[in-house]
C-alpha positions in Angstrom: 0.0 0.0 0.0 2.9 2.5 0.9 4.5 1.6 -2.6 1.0 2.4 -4.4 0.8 5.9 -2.6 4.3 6.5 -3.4 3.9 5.4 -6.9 0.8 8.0 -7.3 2.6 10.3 -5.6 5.3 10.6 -8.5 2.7 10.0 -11.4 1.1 13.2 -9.9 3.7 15.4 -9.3 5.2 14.5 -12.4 1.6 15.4 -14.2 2.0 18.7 -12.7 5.3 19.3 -14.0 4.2 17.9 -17.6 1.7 20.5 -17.3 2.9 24.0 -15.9 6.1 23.3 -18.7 3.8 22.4 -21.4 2.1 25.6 -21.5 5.9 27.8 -21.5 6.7 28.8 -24.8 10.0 30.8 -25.8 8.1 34.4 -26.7 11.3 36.4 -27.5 11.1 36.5 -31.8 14.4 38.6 -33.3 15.0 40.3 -36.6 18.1 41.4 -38.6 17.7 45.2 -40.2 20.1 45.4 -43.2 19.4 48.7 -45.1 20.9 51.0 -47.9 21.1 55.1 -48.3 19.6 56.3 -50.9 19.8 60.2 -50.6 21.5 62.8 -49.2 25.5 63.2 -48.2 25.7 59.9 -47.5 24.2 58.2 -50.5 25.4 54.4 -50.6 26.3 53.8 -47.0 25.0 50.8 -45.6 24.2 49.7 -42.0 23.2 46.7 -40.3 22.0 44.8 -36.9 19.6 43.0 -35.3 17.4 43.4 -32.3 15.1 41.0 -30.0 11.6 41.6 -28.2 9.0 39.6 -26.0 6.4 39.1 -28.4 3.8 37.6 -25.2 1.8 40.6 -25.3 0.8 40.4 -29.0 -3.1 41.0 -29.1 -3.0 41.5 -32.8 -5.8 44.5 -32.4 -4.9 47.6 -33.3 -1.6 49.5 -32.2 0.7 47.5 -30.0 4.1 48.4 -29.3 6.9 46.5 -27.3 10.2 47.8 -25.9 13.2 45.8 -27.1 15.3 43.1 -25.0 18.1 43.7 -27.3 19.5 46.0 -29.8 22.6 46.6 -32.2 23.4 48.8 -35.4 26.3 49.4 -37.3 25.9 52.6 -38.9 28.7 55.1 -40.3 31.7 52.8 -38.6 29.6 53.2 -35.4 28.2 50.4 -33.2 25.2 51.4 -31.4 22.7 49.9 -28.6 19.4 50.4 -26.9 21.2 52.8 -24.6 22.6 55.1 -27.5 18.8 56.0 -28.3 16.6 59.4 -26.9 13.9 57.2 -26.2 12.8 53.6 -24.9 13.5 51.8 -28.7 10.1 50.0 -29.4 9.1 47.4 -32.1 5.4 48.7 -33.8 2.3 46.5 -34.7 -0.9 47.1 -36.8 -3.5 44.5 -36.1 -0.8 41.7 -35.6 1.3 43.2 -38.7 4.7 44.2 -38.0 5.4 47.6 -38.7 9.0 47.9 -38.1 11.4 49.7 -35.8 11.3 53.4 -33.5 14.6 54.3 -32.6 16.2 57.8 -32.8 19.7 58.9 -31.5 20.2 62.7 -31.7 23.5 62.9 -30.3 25.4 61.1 -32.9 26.8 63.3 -36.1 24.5 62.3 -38.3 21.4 62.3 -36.2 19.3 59.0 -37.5 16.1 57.5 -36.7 14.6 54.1 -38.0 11.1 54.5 -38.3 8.4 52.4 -38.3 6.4 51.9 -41.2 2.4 52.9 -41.8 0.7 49.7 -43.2 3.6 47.3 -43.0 7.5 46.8 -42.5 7.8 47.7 -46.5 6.6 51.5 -45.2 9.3 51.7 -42.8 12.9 53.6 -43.5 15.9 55.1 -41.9 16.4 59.2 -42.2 19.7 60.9 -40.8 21.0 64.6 -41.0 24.1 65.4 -40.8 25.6 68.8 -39.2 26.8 69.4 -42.9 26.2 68.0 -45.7 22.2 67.1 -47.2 19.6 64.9 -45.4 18.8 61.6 -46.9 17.0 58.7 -46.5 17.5 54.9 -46.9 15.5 51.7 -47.0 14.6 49.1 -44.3 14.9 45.4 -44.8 14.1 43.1 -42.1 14.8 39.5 -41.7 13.0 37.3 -39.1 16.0 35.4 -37.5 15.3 31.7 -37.0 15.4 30.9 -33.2 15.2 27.2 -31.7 12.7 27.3 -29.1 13.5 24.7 -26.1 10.4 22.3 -26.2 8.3 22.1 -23.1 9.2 17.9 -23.0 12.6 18.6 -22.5 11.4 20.0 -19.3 9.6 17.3 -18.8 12.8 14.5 -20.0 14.8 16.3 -17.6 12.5 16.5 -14.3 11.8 12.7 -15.2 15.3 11.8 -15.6 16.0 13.7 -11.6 12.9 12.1 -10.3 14.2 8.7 -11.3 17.9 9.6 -10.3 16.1 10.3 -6.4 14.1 7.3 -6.5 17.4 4.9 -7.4 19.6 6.6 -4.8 17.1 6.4 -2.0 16.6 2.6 -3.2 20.6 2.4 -2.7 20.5 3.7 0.8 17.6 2.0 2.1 19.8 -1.5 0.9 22.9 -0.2 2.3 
């Protein structure tokens, strides 16, 4: 009887744990920016980066925007972050559709903002001016970057595997 109520003990705690980790899903999604100028001074520079954000909040109804976990540019030989920016840097949605980047950084020479597009990403652009020299403008391309979530039954493998690990050393000192 004391083996049965252990036995349902396990079956239900490891029930629980199959699941409270079945229902956790990876939520932070990442793109790569990679864009060209097109105008001004600095016609044919290009920049590049990446930045990640917790996408858990996505309603997909109307406006929704999400500050970023991470953020890098290169831009004009110049490696900048979340900190480098005026403002929180947010990623922009439209009913579920991405939108693009906001992130401005007045205190550089040129001045630059990535801007989030209207409809969709395809609206969205990067605009600079520099303290001499003509404003210009260049595209935005983003790229969704390919993440590998950790399943929820690794969890699960892993609790399973330490459960049975406790079970056979208990067995070993109750023989002993």
């Amino acid at each position: 009887m004391l083996k049965l109520t252990k036995n349902f003990k396990s079956a239900m705690v490891c029930g629980l744990l199959f699941f409270m980790t079945s229902s956790a899903q990876a939520a932070l999604t990442g793109y790569s920016i990679i864009g060209t100028l097109d105008s001004g001074s600095l016609n044919g520079e290009t920049f590049n980066g990446q930045f990640t954000f917790d996408d858990t909040g996505l309603v997909n109804s109307g406006f929704e925007s999400f500050s970023l976990s991470s953020f890098a540019l290169n831009f004009h030989n110049t490696n900048f972050n979340a900190d480098n920016a005026d403002t929180v840097p947010t990623v922009d949605f439209q009913d579920g559709a991405f939108l693009g980047l906001s992130y401005t950084n007045s205190l550089f020479n040129p001045n630059f903002s990535l801007v989030s597009g209207l409809a969709d990403s395809s609206d969205a652009y990067f605009s600079y001016t520099p303290t001499s020299g003509s404003s210009g403008f260049g595209s935005l391309n983003f790229t969704t970057l390919t993440a590998v979530p950790l399943p929820a039954a690794v969890w699960l493998f892993g609790s399973a595997l330490a459960g049975f690990g406790a079970i056979t050393r208990r067995k070993r000192q109750h023989t002993i």
